[in-house]
C-alpha positions in Angstrom: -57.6 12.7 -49.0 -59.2 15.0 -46.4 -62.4 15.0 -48.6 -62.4 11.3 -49.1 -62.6 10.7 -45.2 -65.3 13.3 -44.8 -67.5 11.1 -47.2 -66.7 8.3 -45.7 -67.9 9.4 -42.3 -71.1 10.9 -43.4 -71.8 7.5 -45.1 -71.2 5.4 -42.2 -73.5 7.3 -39.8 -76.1 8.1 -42.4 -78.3 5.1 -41.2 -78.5 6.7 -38.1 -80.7 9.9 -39.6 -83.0 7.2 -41.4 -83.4 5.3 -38.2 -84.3 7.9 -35.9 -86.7 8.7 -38.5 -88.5 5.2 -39.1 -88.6 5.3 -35.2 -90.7 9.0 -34.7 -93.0 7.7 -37.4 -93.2 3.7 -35.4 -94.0 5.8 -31.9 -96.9 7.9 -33.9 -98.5 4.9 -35.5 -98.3 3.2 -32.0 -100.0 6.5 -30.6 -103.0 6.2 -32.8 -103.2 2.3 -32.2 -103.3 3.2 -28.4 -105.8 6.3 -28.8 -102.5 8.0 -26.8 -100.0 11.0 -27.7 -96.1 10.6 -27.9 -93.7 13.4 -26.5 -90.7 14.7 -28.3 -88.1 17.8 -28.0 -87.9 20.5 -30.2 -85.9 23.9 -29.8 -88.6 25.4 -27.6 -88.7 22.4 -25.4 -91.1 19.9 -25.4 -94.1 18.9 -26.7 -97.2 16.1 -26.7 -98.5 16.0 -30.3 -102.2 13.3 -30.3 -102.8 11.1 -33.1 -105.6 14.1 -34.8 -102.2 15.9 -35.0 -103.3 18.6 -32.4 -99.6 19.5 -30.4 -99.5 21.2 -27.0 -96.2 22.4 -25.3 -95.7 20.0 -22.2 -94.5 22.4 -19.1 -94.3 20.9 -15.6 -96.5 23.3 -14.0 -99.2 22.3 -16.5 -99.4 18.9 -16.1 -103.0 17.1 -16.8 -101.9 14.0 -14.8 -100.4 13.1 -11.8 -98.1 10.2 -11.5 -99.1 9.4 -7.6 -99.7 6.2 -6.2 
């Protein structure tokens, strides 16, 4: 019965993985569309990846831009 439930819970939330997926690869198409990069975490924190595939870690201290008005 235990097993049964387990199934049925990985089931249910399986769209979710797909999802998140279909929405990394919408944000990259948009990126090359927009001649822009998108941003994303990964274990070693995060990172801008450009539409030529190039990826550069993103730290504060390192920022190209400035967001000042």
């Amino acid at each position: 019965m235990l097993e049964h439930n387990e199934d049925s819970r990985k089931r249910k939330y399986d769209w979710i993985h797909q999802w998140a997926q279909m929405t990394g690869e919408r944000a990259m198409i948009d990126a090359k569309v927009n001649d822009t990069y998108i941003v994303y975490a990964t274990k070693d924190g995060l990172v801008k990846e450009f539409p030529n595939g190039e990826a550069k870690p993103l730290s504060d201290g390192n920022q190209e831009e400035s967001n000042d008005f």
